[in-house]
C-alpha positions as a Markdown table, in Angstrom:
| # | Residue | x | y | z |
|---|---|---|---|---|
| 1 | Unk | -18.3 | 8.7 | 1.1 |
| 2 | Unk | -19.9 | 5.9 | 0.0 |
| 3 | Unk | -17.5 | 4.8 | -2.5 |
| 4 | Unk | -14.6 | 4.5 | 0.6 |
| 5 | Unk | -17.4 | 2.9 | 2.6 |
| 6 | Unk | -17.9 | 0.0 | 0.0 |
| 7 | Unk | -14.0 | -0.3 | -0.3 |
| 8 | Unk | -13.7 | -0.6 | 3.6 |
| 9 | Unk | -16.4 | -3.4 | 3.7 |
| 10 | Unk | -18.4 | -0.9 | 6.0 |
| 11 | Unk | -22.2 | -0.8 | 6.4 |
| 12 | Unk | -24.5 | 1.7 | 8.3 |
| 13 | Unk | -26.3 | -0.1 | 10.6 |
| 14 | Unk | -24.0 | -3.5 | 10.8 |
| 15 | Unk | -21.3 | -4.7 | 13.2 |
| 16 | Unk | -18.0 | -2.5 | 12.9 |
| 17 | Unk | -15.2 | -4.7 | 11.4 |
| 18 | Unk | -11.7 | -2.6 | 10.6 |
| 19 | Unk | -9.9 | -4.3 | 8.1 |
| 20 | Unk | -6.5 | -2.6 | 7.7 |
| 21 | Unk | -5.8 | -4.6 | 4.6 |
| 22 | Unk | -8.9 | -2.7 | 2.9 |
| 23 | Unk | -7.2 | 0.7 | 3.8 |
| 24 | Unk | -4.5 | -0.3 | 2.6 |
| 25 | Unk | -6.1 | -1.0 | -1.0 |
| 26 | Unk | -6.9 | 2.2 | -0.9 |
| 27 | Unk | -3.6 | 3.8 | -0.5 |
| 28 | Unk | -1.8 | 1.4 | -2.5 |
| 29 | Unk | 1.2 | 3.5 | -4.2 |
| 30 | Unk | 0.1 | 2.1 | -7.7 |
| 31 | Unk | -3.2 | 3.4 | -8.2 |
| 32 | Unk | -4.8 | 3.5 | -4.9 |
| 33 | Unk | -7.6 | 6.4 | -4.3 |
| 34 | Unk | -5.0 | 8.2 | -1.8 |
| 35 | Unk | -1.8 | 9.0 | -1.3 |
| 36 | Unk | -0.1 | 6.9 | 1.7 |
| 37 | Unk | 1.7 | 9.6 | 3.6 |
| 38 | Unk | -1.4 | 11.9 | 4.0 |
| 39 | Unk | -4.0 | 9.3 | 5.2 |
| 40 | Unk | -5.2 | 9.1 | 9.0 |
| 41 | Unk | -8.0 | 6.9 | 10.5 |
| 42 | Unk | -9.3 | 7.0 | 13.8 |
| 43 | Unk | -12.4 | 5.4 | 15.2 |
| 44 | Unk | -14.4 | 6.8 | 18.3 |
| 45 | Unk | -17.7 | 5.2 | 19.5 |
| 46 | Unk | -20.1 | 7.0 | 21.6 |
| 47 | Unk | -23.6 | 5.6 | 22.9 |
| 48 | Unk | -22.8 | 1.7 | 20.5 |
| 49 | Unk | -22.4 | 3.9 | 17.1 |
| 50 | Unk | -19.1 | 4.1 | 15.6 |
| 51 | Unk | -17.5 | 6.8 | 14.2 |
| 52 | Unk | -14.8 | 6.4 | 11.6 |
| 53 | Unk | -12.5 | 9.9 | 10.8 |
| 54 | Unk | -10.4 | 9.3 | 8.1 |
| 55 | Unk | -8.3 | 12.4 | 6.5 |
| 56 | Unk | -7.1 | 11.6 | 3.1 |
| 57 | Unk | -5.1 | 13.8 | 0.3 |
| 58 | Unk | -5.9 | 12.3 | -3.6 |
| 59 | Unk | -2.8 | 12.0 | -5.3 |
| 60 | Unk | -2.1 | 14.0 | -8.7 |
| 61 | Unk | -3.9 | 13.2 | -12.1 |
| 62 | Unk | -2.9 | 15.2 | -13.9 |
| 63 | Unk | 0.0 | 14.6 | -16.8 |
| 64 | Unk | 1.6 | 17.4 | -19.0 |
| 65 | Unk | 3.7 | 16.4 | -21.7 |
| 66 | Unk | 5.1 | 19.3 | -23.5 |
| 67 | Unk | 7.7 | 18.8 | -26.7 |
| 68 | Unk | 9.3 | 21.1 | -28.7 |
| 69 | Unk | 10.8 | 20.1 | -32.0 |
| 70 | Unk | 13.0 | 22.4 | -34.1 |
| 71 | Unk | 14.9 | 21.9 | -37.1 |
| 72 | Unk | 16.7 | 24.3 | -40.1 |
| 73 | Unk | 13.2 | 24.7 | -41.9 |
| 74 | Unk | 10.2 | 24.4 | -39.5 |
| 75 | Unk | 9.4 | 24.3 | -35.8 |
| 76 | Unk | 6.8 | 22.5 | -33.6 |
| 77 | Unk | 5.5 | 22.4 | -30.3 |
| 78 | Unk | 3.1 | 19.7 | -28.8 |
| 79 | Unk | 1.4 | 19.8 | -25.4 |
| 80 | Unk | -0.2 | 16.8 | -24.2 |
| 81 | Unk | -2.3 | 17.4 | -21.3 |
| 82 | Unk | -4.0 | 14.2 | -19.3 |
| 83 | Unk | -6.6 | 13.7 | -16.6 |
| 84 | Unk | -6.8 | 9.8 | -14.9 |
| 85 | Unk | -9.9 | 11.1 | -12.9 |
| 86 | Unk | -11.7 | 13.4 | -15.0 |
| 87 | Unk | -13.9 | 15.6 | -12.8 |
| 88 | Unk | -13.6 | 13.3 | -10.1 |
| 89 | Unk | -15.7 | 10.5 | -12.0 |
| 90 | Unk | -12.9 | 8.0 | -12.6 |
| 91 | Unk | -13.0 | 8.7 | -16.3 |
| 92 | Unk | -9.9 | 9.5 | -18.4 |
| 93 | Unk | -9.4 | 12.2 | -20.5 |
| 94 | Unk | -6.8 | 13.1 | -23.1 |
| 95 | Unk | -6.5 | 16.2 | -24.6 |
| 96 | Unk | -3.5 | 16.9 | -27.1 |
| 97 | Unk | -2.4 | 20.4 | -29.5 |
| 98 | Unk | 0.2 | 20.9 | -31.7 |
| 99 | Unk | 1.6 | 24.0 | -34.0 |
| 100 | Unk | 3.6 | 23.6 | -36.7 |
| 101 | Unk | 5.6 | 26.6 | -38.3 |
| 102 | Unk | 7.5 | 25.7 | -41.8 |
| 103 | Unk | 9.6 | 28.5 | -43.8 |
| 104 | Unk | 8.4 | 29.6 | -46.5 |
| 105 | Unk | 10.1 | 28.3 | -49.6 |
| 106 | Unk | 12.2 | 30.1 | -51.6 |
């Protein structure tokens, strides 16, 4: 929460300014935290306090890569597997395996 709250310019305790265009950096299509067609915002205020409902999906991290690559003497299949937001902490991670089989000469 308070990683969206710092993108949104939004502070407990401060006036409430919406800023679309900081949403909007959010959901960007090329890297934003969200994805654009499941994010909803609505803001309700009760008693002077604001309170900002926002519904978001994350988009997919995740990359596999598999490759297979066969000839007359040996064969070899190669899985790539990557994470852009390792465990949710923004890291990346990169994991990739290979098995080689060769014929045994003659």
């Amino acid at each position: 929460p308070g990683t969206v709250a710092r993108a949104l310019g939004l502070r407990k305790g401060q006036p409430f300014r919406w800023d679309p265009t900081r949403l909007a950096a959010l959901i960007r299509e090329d890297g934003g935290l969200f994805r654009a067609e499941a994010t909803r915002a609505r803001a309700s205020v009760e008693d002077g306090v604001v309170a900002l409902d926002l519904t978001v999906a994350e988009p997919s991290y995740r990359t596999i890569t598999p490759e297979l690559d066969v000839d007359a003497d040996r064969a070899r299949v190669f899985l790539r597997v990557q994470d852009r937001n390792l465990l949710g902490l923004g890291c990346e991670g990169e994991v990739e395996a290979s098995c080689t089989r060769k014929e045994a000469p003659e």
